[in-house]
C-alpha positions in Angstrom: -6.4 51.7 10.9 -3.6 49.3 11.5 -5.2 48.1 14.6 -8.5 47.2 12.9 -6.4 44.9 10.1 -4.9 43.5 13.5 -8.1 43.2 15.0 -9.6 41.7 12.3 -6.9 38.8 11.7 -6.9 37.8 15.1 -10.9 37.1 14.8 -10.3 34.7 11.8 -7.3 33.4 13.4 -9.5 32.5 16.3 -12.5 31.4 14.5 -10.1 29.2 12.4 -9.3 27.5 15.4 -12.4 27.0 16.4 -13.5 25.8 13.5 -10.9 23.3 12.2 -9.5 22.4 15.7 -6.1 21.8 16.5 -4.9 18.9 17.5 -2.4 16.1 17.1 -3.5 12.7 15.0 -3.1 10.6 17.8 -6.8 12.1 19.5 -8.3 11.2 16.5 -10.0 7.7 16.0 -11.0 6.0 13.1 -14.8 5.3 12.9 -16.2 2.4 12.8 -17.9 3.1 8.9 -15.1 3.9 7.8 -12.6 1.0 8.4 -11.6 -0.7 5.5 -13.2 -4.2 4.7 -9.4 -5.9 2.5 -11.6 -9.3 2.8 -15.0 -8.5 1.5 -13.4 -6.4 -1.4 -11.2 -9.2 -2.4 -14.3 -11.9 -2.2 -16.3 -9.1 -4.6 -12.5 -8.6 -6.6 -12.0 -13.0 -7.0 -15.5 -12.8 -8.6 -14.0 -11.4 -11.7 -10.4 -11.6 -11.8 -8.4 -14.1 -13.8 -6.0 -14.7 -10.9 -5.6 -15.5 -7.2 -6.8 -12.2 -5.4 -4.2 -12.0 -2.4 -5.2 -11.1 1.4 -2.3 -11.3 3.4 -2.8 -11.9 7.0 -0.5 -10.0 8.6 0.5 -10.1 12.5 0.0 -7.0 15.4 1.2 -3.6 14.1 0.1 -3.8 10.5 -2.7 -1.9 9.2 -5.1 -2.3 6.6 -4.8 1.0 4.8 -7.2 0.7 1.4 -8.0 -2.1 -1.0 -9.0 -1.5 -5.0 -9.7 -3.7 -8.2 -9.6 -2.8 -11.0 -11.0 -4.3 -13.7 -10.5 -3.9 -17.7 -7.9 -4.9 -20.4 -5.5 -5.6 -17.2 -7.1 -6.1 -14.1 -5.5 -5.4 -11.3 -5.8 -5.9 -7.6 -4.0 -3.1 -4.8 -4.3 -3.1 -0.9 -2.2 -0.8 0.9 -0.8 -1.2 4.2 0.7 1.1 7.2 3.6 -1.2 8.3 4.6 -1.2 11.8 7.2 1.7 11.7 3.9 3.8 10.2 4.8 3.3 6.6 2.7 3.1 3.1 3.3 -0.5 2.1 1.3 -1.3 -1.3 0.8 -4.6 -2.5 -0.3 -4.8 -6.4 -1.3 -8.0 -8.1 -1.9 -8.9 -12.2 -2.0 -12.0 -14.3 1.8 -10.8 -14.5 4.4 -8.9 -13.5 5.1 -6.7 -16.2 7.2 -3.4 -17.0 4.6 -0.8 -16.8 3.8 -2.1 -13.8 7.5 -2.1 -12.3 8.3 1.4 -13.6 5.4 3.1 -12.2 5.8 1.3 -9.0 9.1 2.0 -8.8 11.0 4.0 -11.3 14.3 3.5 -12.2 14.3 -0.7 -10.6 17.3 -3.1 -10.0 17.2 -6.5 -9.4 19.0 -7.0 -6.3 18.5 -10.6 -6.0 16.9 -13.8 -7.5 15.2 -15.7 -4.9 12.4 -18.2 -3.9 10.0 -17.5 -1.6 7.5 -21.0 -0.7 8.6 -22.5 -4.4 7.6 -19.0 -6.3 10.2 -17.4 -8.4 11.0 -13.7 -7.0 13.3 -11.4 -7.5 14.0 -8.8 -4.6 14.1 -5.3 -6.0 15.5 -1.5 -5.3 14.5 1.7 -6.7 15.8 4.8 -5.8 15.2 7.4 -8.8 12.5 9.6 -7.7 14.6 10.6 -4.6 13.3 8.0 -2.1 14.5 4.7 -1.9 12.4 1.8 -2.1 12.2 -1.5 -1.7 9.9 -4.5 -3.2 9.8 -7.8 -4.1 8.2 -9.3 -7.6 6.5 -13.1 -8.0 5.8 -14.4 -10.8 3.8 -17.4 -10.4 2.0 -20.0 -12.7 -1.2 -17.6 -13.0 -0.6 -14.7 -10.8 1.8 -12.0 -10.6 2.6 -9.8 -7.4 4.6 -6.7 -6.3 5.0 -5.8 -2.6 7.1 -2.3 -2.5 7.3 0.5 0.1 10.1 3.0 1.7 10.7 0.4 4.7 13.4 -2.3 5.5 13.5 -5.0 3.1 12.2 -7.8 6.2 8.9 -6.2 6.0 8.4 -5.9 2.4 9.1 -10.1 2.5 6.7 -10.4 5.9 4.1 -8.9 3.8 5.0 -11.0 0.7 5.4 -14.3 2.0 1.9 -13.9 3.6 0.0 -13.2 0.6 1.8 -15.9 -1.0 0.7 -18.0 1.7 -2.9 -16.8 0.8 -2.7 -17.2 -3.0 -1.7 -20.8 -2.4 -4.1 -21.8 0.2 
């Protein structure tokens, strides 16, 4: 009897495998339908927004991750990013930088430091309530507010800032 409930896990075991696969994520590659288009969603996004819609171009080792507007009572404009250390960067843009944005982004802020990137008034940020610690920076310009944040250094979060300013003001 036992050798039968044996038997009969090591089938599913082994059709499991053959099913599913296994394998490590580097085999895998992305296919060409499904790359993500940060460009042509944020020409469809500027459409309709009431602010400068923000496509950073970044240098080698960044990835375009995904890219979503959202419009309504506060429209809202997120592209996400795999920085070159393989971590989620997100970059969220409004008319403003405002609280509910800051605490969902990142719970629990603090203002590290006031500072000026390319004549726009940011402020570079830290958040470490939810058990990982964070980084971001917040803009505020004349018509357009933006958040960079992620779990990487705080150079990468302004790389990734300071281009999409560079974009908003082009």
């Amino acid at each position: 009897m036992v050798w039968a409930l044996a038997l009969t896990i090591a089938v599913v075991v082994v059709i499991g495998i053959a099913f599913f696969g296994v394998g490590s994520t580097d085999e895998r590659q992305t296919l060409e339908n499904s790359e993500v288009d940060v460009a042509g969603s944020a020409e469809r996004a500027q459409a309709v927004a009431d602010f400068p819609v923000a496509v950073p171009t970044m240098e080698d080792g960044w990835a375009e991750r995904s890219a979503r507007f959202t419009d309504g009572d506060s429209p809202r404009w997120k592209a996400e990013y795999t920085s070159p250390d393989s971590s989620l960067v997100t970059l969220i843009e409004e008319s403003d930088v405002s609280a509910p944005m800051l605490s969902a982004a990142l719970p629990g802020t603090l203002v590290e430091e006031e500072l000026t990137l390319q004549g726009v008034p940011c402020q570079a940020l830290r958040s470490g309530e939810d058990g990982s610690e964070k980084t971001g920076i917040s803009c505020e310009g004349e018509d357009f507010g933006l958040l960079v944040y992620g779990a990487v250094s705080s150079e990468e979060i302004r790389s990734l800032t300071e281009a999409a300013l560079a974009d908003i003001q082009a």
